[in-house]
TORKOL-981670 format. One line per 8 residues: number of its first residue (from 1); their letters; for each residue x, y, z of C-alpha. Coordinates in steps of 0.1 Angstrom, whole numbers, plus 5000, padded with zeros to 4 digits. Layout:
NUM) a) X/Y/Z | ...
END
This chain:
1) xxxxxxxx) 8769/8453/8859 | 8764/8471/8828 | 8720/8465/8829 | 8724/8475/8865 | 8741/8508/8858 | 8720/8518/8830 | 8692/8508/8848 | 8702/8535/8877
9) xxxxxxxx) 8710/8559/8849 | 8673/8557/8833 | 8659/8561/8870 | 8678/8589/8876 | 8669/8605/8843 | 8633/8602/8843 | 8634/8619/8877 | 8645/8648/8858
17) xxxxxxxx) 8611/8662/8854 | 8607/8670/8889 | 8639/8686/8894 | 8639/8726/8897 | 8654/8739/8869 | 8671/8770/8866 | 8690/8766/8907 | 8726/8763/8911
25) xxxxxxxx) 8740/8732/8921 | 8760/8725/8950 | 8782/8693/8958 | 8782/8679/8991 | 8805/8654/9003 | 8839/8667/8982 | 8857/8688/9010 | 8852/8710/9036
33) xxxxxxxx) 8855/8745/9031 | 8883/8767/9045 | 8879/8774/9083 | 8851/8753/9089 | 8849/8715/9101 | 8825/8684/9100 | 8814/8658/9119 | 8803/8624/9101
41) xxxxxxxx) 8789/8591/9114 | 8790/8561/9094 | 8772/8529/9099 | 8771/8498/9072 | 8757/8462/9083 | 8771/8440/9059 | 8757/8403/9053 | 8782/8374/9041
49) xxxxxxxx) 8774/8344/9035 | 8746/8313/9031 | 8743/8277/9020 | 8773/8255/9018 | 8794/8278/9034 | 8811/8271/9069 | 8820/8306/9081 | 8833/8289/9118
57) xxxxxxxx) 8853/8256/9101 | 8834/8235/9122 | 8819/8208/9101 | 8830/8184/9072 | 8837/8201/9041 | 8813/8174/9027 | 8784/8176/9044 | 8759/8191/9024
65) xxxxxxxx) 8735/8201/9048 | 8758/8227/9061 | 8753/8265/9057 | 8772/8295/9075 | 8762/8333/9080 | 8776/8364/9093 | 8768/8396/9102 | 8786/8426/9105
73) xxxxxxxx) 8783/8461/9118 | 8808/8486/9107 | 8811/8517/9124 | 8834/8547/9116 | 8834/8585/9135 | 8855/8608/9113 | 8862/8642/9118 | 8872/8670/9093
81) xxxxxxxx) 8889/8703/9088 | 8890/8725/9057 | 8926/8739/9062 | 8925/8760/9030 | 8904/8761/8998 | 8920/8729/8986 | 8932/8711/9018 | 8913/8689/9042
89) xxxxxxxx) 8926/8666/9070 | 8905/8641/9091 | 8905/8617/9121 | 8884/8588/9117 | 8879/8560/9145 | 8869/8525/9131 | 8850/8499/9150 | 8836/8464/9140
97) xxxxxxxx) 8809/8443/9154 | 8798/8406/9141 | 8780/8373/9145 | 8788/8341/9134 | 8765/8313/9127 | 8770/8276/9111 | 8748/8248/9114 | 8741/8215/9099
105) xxxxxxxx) 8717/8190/9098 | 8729/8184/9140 | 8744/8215/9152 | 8737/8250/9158 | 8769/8270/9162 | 8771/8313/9174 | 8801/8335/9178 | 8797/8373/9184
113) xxxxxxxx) 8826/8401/9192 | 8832/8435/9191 | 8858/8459/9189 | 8871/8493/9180 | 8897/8483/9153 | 8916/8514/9140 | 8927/8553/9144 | 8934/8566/9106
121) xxxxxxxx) 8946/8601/9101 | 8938/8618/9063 | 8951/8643/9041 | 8928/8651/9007 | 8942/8682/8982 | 8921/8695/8954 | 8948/8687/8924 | 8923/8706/8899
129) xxxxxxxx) 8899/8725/8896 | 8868/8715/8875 | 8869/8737/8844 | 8875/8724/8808 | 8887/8694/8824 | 8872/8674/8853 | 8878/8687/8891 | 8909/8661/8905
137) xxxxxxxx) 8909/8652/8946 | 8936/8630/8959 | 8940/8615/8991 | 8961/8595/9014 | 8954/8579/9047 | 8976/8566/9074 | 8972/8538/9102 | 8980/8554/9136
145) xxxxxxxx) 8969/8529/9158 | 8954/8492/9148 | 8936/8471/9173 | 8948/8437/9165 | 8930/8417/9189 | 8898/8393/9176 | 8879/8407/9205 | 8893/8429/9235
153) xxxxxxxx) 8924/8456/9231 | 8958/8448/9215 | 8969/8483/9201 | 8998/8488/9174 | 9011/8521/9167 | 9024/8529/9133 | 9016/8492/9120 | 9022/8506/9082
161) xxxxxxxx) 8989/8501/9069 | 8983/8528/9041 | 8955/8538/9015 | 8961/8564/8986 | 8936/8572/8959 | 8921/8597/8935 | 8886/8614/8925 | 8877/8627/8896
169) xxxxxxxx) 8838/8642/8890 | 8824/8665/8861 | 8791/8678/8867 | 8766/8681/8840 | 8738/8702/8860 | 8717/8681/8876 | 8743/8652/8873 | 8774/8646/8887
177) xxxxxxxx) 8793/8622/8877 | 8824/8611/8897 | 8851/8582/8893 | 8871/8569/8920 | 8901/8549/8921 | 8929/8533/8946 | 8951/8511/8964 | 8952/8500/9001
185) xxxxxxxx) 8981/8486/9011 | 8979/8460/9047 | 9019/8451/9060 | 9027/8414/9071 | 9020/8413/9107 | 9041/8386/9130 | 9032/8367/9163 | 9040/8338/9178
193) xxxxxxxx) 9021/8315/9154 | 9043/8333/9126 | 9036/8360/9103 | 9002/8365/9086 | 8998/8394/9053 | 8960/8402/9042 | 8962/8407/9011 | 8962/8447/8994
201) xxxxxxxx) 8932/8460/8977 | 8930/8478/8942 | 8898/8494/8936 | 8878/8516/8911 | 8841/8534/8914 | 8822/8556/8890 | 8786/8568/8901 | 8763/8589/8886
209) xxxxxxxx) 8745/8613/8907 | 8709/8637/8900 | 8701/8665/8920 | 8665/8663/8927 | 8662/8698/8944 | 8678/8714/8968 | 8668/8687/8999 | 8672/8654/8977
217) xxxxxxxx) 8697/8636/8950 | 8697/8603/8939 | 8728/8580/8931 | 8741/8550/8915 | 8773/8538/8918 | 8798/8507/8915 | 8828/8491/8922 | 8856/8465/8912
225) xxxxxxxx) 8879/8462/8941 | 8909/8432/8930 | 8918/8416/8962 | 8955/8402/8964 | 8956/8368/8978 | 8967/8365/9015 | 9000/8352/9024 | 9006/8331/9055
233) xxxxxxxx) 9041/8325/9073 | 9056/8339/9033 | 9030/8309/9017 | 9000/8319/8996 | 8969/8312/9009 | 8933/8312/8992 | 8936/8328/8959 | 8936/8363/8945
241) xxxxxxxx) 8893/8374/8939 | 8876/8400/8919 | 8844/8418/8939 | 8824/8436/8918 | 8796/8455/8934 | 8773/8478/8926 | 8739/8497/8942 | 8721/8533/8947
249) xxxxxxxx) 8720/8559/8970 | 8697/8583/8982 | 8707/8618/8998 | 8688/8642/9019 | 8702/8675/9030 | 8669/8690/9054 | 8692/8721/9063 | 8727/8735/9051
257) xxxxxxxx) 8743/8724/9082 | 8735/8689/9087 | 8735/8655/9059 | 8720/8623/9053 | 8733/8596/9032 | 8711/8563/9024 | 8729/8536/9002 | 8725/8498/8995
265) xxxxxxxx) 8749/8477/8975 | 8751/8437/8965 | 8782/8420/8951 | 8778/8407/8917 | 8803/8384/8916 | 8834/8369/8937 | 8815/8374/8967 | 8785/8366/8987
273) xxxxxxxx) 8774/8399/9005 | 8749/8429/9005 | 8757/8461/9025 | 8730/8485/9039 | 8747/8519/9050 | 8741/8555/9069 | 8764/8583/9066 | 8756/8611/9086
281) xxxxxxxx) 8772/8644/9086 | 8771/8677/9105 | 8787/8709/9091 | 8807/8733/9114 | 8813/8771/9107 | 8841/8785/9130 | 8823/8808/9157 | 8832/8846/9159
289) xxxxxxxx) 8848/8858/9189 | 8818/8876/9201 | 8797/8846/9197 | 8777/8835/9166 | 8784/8820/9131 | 8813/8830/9111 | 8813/8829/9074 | 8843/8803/9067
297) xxxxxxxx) 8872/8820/9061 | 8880/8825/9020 | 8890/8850/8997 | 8868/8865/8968 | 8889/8841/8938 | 8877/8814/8965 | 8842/8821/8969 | 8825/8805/8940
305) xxxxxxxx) 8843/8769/8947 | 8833/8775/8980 | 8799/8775/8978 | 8801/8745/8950 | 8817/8727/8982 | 8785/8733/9001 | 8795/8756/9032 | 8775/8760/9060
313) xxxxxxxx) 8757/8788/9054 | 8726/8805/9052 | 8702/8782/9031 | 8696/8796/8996 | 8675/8779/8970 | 8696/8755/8955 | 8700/8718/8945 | 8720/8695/8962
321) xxxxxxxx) 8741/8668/8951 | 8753/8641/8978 | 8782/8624/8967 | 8786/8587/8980 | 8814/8579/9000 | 8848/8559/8992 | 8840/8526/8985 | 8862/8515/9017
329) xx) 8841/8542/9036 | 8807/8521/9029
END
């Protein structure tokens, strides 16, 4: 991981002679400004498996002809509202689509569903500011409703399902670097085969990010996430793993109101999967009561955070940073 991040970080550094100098740099991605609101869209096919692996359990463990592949499309609509200078909440609706496929040296074996699988609500408060020290975001997400079914509708409110974490970035103008860390937490759910707990999930994720201008930025980025072993009617099952994963980004920002967000990442180890994601998101200024665009709603002491936060406003010339998204957001 190490060769790969330096790698990124020597990429991103010679890319330095293109960038305009002398521009101020905005962060996009953080939080949305007081008053205002966002829309964001966020797609991620993710690729598990290959040979000797029987993602369906239909063949001999033995058989070494055997091989196993699955795809998945993760989908996630999220809204956003800048309550204040330092508080956001958000909706987000979470849906899955996938296709399995095993075969051997005989058989030929699909399985494809889809589903919407959760309703989260989130709260994220700017704990610092950046200044001698780095800027501090934490966050906390809640479960409303889980979809429980393998395919169809099976609705849970409240199941307890809970994620809490912190981010920490320091910009270094044209680079941004940023750390991520935290814990989601998944509650033992019952039926009448018995109880079943997916394991919780610790994670961290530093990136680096370069500004190009004021349209594109370029990241790197990684992350260990330590998966708890899953427990079965109060048993252990499988064992405790270790993903690390790492990748790059690219963002493009062709106006002040709307976002784009390429990245692609591949596990390095305790897993066999590579992700390819799209994060798109539209910026909302609250409307005057007359009609038109309203500047969002701050005070002067708030202004210059503001429009570090990237608020849809008028376009000025400035570069743009595009921050990647929490690695459970990918």
């Amino acid at each position: 991981m190490q060769k790969v991040l330096t790698g990124a970080a020597c990429a991103l550094w010679a890319c330095g002679a293109f960038a305009d100098e002398g521009l101020p740099l905005i962060l996009d991605g953080l939080q949305v400004p007081r008053g205002s609101s966002s829309l964001e869209l966020r797609l991620n096919h993710v690729a598990v498996g290959g040979v000797g692996e029987d993602v369906l359990g239909q063949f001999d463990r033995e058989d070494p002809a055997r091989a196993g592949h699955t795809d998945f499309l993760l989908g996630n609509l999220g809204y956003r509202y800048g309550l204040n200078a330092r508080t956001e909440v958000s909706l987000n609706l979470s849906g899955t689509s996938a296709e399995q496929r095993a075969a051997n040296s005989s058989r030929y074996i699909t399985k494809t569903n889809a589903k919407l699988d959760t309703l989260n609500a989130g709260l994220s408060y700017s704990l610092s500011p950046e200044n001698e020290t780095p800027a501090v975001f934490g966050h906390i997400d809640l479960t409303l409703f889980e979809n429980r079914a393998s395919a169809g509708q099976d609705w849970h409110t409240l199941p307890g399902s809970l994620g809490i974490g912190l981010t920490l970035y320091r910009t270094y103008d044209p680079v941004v670097l940023s750390f991520s860390s935290g814990y989601r937490h998944t509650p033992r759910q019952r039926s009448q085969a018995g109880s079943t707990d997916t394991g919780d999930v610790l994670y961290i994720s530093p990136s680096l990010t370069f500004a190009v201008n004021n349209s594109v930025s370029l990241s790197g980025n990684a992350d260990v996430s330590i998966v708890q072993r899953n427990q079965l009617n109060g048993r252990g099952a499988g064992i405790r793993r270790t993903v690390i994963r790492s990748g790059f980004g690219i963002g493009i920002s062709p106006s002040a109101q709307f976002n784009l967000y390429f990245n692609y990442l591949f596990a390095l180890s305790g897993s066999d999967e590579t992700s390819l994601g799209l994060n798109v998101r539209y910026k909302m200024a609250p409307r005057q009561a007359g009609g038109g665009e309203a500047q969002p709603l701050e005070t002067a002491e708030e202004q210059g955070d503001e429009q570090r936060r990237g608020a849809p406003r008028a376009r000025s010339p400035a570069r743009t940073a595009t921050l990647s998204p929490e690695p459970g957001a990918r």
